[in-house]
PyMOL Python script that loads the backbone (N, CA, C, O; Angstrom):
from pymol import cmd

cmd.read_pdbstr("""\
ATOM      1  N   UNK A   1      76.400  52.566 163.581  1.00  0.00           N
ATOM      2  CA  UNK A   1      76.999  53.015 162.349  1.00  0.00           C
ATOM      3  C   UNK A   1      77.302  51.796 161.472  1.00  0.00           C
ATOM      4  O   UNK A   1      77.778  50.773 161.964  1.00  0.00           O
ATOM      5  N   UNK A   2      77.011  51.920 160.117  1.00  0.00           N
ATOM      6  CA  UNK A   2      77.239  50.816 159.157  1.00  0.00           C
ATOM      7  C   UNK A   2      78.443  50.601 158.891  1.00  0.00           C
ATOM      8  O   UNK A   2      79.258  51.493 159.124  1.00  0.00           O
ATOM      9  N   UNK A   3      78.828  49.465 158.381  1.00  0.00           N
ATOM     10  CA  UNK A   3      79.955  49.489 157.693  1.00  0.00           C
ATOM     11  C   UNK A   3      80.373  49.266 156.290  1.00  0.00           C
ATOM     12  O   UNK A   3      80.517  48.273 155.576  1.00  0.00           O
ATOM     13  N   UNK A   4      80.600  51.265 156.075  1.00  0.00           N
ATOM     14  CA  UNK A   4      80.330  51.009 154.746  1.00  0.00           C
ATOM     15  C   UNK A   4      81.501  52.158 154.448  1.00  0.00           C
ATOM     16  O   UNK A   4      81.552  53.006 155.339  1.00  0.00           O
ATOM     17  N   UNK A   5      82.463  52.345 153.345  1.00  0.00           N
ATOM     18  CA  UNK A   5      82.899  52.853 153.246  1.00  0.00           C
ATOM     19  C   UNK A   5      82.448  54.121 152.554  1.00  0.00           C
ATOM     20  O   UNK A   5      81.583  54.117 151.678  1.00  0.00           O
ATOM     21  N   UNK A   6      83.339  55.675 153.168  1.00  0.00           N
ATOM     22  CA  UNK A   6      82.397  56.764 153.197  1.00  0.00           C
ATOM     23  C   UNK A   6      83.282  57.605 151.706  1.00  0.00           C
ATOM     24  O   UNK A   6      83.502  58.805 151.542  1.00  0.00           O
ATOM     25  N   UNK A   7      83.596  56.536 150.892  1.00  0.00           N
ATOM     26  CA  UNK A   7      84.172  57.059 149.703  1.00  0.00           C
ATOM     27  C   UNK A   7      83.229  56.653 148.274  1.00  0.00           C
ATOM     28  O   UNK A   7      82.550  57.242 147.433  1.00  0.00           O
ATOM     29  N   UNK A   8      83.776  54.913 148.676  1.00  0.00           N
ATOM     30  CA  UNK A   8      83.213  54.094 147.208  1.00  0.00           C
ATOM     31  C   UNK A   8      81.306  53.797 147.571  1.00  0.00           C
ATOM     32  O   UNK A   8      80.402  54.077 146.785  1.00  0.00           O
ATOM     33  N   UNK A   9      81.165  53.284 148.715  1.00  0.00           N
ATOM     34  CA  UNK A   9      79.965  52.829 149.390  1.00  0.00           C
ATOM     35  C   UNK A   9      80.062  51.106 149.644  1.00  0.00           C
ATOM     36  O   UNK A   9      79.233  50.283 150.032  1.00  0.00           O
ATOM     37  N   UNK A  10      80.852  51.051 149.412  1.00  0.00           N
ATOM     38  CA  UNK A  10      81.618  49.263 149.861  1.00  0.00           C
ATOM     39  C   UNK A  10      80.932  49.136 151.250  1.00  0.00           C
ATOM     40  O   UNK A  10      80.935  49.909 152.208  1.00  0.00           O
ATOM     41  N   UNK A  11      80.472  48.193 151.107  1.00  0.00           N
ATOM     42  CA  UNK A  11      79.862  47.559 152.677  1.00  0.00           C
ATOM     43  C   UNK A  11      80.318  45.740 152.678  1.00  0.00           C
ATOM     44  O   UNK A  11      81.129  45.151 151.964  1.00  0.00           O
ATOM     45  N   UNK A  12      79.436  45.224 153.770  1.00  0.00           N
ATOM     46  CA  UNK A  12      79.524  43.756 153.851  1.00  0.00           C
ATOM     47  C   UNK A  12      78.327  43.256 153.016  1.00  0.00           C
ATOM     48  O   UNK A  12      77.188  43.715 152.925  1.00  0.00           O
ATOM     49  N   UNK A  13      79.033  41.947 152.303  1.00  0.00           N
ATOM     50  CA  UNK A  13      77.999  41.216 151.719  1.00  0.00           C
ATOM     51  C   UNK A  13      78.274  39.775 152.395  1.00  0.00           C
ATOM     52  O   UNK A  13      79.131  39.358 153.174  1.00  0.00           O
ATOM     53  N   UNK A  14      77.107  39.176 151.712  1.00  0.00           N
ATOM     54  CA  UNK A  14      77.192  37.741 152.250  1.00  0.00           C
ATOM     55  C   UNK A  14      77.524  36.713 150.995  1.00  0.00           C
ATOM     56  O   UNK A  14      77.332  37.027 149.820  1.00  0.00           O
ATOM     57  N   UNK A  15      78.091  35.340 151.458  1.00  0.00           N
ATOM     58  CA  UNK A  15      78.427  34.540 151.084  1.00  0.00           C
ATOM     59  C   UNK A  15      78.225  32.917 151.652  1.00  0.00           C
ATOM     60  O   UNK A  15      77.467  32.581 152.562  1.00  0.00           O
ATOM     61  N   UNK A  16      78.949  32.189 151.003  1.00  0.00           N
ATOM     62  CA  UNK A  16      78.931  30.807 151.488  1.00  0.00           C
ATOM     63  C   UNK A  16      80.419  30.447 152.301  1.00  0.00           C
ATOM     64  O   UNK A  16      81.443  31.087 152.064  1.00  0.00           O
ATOM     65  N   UNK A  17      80.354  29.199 153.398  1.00  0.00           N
ATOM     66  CA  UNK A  17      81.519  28.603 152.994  1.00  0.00           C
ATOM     67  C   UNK A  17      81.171  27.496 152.502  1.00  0.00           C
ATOM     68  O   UNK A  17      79.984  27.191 152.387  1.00  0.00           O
ATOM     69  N   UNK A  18      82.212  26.675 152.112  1.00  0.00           N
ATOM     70  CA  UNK A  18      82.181  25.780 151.277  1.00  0.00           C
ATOM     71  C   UNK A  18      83.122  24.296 151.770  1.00  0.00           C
ATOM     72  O   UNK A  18      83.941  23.833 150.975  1.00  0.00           O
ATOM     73  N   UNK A  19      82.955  23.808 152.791  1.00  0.00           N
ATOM     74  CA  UNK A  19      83.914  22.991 153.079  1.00  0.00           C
ATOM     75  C   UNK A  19      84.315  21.601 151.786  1.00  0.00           C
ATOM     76  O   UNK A  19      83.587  21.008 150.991  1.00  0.00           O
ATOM     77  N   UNK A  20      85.626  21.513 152.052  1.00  0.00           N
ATOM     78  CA  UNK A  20      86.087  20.456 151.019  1.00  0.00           C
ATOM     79  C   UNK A  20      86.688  19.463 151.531  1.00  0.00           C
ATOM     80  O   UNK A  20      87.651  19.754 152.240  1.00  0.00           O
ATOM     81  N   UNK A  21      86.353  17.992 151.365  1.00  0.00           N
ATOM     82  CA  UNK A  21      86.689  17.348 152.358  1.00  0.00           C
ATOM     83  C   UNK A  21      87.215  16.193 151.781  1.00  0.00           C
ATOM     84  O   UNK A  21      86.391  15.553 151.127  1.00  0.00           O
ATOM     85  N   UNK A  22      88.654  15.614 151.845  1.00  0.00           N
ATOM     86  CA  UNK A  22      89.197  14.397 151.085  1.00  0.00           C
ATOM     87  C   UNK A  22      90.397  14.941 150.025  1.00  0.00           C
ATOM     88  O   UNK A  22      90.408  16.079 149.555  1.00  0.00           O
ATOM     89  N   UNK A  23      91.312  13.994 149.771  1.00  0.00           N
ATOM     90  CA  UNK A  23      91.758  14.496 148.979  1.00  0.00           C
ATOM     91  C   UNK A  23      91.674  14.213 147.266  1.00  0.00           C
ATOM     92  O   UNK A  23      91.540  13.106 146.745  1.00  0.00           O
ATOM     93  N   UNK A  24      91.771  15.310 146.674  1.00  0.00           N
ATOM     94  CA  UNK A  24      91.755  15.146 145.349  1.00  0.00           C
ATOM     95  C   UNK A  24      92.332  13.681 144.615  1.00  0.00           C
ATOM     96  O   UNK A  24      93.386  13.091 144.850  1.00  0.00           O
ATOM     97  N   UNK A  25      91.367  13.369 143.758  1.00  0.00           N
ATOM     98  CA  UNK A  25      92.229  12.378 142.824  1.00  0.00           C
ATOM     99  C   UNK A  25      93.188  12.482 142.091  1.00  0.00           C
ATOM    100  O   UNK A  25      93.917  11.523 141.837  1.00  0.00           O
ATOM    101  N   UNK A  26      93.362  13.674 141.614  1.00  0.00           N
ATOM    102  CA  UNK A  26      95.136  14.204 140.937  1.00  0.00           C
ATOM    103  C   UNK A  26      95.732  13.778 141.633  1.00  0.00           C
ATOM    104  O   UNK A  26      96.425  12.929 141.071  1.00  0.00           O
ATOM    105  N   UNK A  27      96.072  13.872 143.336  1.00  0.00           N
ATOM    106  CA  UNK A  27      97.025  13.885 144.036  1.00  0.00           C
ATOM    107  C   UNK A  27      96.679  12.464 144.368  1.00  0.00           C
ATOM    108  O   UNK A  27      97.267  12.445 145.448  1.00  0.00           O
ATOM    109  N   UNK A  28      96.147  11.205 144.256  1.00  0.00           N
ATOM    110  CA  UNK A  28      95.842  10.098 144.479  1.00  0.00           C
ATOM    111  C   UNK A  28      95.305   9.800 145.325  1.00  0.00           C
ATOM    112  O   UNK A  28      95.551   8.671 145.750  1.00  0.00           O
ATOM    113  N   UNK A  29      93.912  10.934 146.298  1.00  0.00           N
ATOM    114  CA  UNK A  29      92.841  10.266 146.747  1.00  0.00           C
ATOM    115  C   UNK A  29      91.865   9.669 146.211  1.00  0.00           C
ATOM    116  O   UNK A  29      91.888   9.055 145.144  1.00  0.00           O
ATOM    117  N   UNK A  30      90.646   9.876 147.179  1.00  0.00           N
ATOM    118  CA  UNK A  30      89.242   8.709 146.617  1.00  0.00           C
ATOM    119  C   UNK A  30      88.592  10.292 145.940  1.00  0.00           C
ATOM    120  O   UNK A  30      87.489  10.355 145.397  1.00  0.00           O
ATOM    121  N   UNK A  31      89.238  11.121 146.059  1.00  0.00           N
ATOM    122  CA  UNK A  31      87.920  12.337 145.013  1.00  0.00           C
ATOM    123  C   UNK A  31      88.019  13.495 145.991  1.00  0.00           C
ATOM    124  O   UNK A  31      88.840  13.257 146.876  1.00  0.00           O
ATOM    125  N   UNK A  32      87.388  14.753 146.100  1.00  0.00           N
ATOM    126  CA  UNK A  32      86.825  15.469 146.804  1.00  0.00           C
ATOM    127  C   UNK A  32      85.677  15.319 147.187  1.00  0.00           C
ATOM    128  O   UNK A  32      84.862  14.953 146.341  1.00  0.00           O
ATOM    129  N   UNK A  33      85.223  15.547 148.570  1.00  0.00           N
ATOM    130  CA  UNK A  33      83.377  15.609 148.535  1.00  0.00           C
ATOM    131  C   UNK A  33      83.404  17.283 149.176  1.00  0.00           C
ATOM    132  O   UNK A  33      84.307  17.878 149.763  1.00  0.00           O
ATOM    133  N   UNK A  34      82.424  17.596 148.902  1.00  0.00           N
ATOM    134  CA  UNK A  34      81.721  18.914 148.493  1.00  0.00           C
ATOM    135  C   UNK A  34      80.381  18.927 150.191  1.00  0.00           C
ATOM    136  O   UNK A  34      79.239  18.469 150.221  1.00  0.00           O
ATOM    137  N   UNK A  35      81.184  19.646 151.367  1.00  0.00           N
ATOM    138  CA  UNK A  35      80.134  19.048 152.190  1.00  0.00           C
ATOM    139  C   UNK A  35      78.619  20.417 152.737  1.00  0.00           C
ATOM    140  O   UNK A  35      78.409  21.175 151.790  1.00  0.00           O
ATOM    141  N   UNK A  36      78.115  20.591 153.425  1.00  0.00           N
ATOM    142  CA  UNK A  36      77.045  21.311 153.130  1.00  0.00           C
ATOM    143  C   UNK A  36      77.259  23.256 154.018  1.00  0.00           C
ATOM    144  O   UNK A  36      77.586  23.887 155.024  1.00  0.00           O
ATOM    145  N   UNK A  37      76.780  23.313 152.698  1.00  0.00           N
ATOM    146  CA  UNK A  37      76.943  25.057 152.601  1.00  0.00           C
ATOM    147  C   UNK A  37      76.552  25.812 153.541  1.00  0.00           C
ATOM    148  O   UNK A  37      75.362  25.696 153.832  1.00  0.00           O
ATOM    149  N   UNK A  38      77.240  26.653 154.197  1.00  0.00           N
ATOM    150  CA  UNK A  38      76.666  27.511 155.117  1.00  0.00           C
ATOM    151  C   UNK A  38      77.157  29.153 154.771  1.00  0.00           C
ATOM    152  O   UNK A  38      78.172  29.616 154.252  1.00  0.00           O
ATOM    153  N   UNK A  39      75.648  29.899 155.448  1.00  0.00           N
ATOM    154  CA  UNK A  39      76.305  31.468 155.151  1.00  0.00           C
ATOM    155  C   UNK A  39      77.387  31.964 155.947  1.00  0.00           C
ATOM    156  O   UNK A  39      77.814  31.550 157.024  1.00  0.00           O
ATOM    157  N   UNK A  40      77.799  33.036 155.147  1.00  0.00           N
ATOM    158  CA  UNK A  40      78.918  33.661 156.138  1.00  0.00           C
ATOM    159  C   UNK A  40      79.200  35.298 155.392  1.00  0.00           C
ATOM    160  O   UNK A  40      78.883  35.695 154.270  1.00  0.00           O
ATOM    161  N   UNK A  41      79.701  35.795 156.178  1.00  0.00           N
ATOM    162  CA  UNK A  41      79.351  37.483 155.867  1.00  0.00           C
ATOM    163  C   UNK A  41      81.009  37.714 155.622  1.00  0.00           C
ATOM    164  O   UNK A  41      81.809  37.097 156.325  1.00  0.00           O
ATOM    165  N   UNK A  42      81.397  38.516 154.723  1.00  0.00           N
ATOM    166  CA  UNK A  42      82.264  39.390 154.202  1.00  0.00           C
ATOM    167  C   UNK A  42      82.450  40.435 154.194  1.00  0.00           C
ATOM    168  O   UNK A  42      81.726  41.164 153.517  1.00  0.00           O
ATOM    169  N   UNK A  43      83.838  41.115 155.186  1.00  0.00           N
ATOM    170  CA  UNK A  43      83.473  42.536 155.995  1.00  0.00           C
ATOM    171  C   UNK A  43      84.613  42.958 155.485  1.00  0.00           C
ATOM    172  O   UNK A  43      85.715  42.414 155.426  1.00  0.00           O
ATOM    173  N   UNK A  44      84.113  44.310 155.006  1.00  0.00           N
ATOM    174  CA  UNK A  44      84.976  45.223 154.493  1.00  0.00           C
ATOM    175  C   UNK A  44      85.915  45.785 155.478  1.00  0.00           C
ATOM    176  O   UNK A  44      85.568  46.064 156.626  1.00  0.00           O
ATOM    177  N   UNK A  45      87.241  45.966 154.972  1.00  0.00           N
ATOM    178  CA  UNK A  45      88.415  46.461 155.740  1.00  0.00           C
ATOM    179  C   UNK A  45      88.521  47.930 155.909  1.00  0.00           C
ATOM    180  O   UNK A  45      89.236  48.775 155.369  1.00  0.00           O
ATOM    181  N   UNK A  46      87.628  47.984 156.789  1.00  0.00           N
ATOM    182  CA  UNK A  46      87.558  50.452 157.115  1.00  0.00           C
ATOM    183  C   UNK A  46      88.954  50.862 157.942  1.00  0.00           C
ATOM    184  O   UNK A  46      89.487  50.043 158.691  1.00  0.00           O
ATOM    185  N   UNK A  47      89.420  52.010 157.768  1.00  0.00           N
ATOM    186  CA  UNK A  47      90.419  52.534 158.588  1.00  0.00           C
ATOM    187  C   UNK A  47      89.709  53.591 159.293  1.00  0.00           C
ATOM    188  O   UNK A  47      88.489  53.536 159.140  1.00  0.00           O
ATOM    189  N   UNK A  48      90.074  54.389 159.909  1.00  0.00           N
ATOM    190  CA  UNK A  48      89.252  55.744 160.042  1.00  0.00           C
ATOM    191  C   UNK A  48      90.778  56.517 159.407  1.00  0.00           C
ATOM    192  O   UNK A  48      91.917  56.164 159.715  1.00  0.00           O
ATOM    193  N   UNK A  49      90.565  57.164 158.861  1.00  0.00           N
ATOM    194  CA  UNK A  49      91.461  58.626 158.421  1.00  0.00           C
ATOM    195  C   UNK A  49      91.217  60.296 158.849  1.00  0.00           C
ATOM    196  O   UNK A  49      90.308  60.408 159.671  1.00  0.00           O
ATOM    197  N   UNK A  50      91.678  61.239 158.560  1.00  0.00           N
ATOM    198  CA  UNK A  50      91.500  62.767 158.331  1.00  0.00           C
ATOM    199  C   UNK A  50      91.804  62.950 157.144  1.00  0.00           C
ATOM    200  O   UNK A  50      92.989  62.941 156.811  1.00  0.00           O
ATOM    201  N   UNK A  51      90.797  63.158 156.242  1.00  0.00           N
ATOM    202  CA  UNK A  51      91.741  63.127 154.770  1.00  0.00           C
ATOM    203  C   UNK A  51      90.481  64.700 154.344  1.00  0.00           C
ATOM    204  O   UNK A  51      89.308  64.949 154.623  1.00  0.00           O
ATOM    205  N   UNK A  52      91.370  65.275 153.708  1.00  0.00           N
ATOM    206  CA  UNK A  52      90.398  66.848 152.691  1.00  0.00           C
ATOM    207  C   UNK A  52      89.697  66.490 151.861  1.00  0.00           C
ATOM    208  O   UNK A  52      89.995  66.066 150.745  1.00  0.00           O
ATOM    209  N   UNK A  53      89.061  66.576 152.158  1.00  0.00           N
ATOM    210  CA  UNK A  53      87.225  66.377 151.337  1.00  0.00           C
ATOM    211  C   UNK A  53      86.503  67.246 151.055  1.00  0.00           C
ATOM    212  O   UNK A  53      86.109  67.752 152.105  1.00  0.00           O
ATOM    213  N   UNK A  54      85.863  67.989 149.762  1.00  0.00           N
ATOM    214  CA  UNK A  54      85.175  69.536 150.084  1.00  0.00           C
ATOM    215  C   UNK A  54      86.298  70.784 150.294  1.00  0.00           C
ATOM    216  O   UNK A  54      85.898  71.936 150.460  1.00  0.00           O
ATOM    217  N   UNK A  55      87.358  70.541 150.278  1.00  0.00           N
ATOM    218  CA  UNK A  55      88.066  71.487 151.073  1.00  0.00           C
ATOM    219  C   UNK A  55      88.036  71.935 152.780  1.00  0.00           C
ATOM    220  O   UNK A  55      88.279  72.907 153.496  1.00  0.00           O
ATOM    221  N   UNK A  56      87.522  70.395 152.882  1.00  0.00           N
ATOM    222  CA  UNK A  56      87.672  70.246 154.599  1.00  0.00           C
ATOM    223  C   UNK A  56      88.531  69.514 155.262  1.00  0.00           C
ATOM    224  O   UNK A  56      89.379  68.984 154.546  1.00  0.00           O
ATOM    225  N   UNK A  57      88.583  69.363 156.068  1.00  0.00           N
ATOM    226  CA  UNK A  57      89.186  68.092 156.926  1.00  0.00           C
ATOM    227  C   UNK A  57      88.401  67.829 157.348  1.00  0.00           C
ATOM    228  O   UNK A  57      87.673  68.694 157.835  1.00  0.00           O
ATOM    229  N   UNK A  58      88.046  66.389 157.427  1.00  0.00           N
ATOM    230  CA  UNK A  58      87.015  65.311 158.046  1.00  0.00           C
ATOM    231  C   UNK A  58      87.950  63.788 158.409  1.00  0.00           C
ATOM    232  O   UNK A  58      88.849  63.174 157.835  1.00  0.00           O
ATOM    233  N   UNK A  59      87.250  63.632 159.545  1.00  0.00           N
ATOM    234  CA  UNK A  59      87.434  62.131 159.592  1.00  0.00           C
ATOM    235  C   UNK A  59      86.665  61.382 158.950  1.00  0.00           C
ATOM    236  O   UNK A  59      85.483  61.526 159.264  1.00  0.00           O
ATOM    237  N   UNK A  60      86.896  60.539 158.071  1.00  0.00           N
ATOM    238  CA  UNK A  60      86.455  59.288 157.544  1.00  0.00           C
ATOM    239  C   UNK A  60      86.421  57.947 157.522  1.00  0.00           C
ATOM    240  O   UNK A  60      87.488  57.438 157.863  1.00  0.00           O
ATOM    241  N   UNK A  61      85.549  57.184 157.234  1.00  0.00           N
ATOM    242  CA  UNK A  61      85.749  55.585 157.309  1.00  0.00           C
ATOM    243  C   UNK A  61      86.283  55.346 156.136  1.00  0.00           C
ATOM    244  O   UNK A  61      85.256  55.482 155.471  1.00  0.00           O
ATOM    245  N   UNK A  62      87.171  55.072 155.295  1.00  0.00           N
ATOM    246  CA  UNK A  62      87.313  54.405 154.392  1.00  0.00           C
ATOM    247  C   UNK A  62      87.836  53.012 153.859  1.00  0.00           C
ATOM    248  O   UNK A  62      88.841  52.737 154.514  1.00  0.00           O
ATOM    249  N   UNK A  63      87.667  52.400 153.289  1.00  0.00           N
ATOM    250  CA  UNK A  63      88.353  50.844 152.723  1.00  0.00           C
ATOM    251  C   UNK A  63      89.885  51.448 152.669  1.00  0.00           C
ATOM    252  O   UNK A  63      90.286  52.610 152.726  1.00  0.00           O
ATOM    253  N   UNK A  64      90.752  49.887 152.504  1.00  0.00           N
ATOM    254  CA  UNK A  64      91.992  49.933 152.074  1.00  0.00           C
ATOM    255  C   UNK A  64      92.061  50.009 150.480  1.00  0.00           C
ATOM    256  O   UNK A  64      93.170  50.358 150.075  1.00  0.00           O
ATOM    257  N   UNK A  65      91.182  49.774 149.565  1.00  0.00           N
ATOM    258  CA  UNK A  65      91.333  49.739 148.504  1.00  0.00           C
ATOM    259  C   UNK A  65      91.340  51.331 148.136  1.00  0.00           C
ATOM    260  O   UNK A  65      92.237  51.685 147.370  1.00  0.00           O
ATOM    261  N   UNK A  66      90.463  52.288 148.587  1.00  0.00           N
ATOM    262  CA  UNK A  66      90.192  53.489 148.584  1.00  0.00           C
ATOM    263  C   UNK A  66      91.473  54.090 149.018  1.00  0.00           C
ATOM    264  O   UNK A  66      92.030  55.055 148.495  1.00  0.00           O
ATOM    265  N   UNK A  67      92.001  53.183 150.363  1.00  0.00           N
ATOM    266  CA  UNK A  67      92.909  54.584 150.787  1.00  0.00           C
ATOM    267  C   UNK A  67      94.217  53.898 150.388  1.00  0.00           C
ATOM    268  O   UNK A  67      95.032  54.177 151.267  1.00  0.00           O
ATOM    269  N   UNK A  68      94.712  53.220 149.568  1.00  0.00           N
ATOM    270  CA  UNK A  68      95.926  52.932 148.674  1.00  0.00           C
ATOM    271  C   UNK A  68      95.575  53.949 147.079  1.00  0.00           C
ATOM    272  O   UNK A  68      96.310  54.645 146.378  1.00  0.00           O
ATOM    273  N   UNK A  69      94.140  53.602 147.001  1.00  0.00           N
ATOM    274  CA  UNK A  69      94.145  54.912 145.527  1.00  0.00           C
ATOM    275  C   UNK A  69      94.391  56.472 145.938  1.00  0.00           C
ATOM    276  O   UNK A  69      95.010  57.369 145.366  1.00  0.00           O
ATOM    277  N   UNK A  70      93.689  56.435 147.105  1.00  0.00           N
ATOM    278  CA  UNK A  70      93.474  57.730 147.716  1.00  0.00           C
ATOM    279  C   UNK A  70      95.106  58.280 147.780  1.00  0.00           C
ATOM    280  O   UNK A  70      95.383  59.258 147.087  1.00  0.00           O
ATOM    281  N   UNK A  71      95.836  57.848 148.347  1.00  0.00           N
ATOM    282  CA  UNK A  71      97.207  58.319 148.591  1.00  0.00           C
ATOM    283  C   UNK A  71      98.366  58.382 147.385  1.00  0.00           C
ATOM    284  O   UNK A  71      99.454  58.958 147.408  1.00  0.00           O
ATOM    285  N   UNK A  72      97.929  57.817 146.632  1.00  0.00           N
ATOM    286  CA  UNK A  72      98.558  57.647 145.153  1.00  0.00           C
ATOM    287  C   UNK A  72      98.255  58.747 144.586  1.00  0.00           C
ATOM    288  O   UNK A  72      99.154  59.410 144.071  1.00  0.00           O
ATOM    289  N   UNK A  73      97.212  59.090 144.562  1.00  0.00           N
ATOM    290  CA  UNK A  73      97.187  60.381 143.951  1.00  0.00           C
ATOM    291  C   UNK A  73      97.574  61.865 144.031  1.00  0.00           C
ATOM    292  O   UNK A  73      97.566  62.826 143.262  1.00  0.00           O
ATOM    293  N   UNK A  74      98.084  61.507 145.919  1.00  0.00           N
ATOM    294  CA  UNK A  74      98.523  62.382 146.117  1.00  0.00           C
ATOM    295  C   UNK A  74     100.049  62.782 145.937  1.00  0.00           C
ATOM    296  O   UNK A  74     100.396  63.952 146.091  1.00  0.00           O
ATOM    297  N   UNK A  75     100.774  61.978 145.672  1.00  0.00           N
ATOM    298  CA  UNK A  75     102.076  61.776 146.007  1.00  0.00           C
ATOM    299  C   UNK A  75     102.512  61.985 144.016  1.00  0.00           C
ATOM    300  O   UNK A  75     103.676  61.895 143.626  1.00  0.00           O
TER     301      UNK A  75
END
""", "prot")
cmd.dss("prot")
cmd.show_as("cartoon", "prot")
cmd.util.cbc("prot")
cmd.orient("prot")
């Protein structure tokens, strides 16, 4: 099963990290250096719920972003 949320369709994407290494010259180092990029994946935060959908009850995967709107509306 993916992970994708079964509201918005939010899944994982990918990204970089970015290491930073030294300290800044504002703060009175020799600079930042910028050292070499690697991928890295960004995973969406699913809960499972029972929430009425259709006029059903279903369990669902959904994000936290979904289920903070989701509950707001109900209240």
């Amino acid at each position: 099963m993916a992970r994708v949320c079964e509201l918005c369709g939010r899944g994982t994407i990918s990204g970089q990290n970015v290491p930073r290494k030294g300290l800044s010259r504002k703060k009175g180092g020799g600079g930042v250096k910028i050292g070499v990029r690697t991928k890295r994946t960004f995973k969406v935060n699913l809960f499972s719920k029972v929430i009425d959908r259709d006029g059903s009850r279903r369990k669902t995967r959904i994000c936290s972003r979904c289920l903070r709107s989701h509950f707001k509306e109900k209240v």
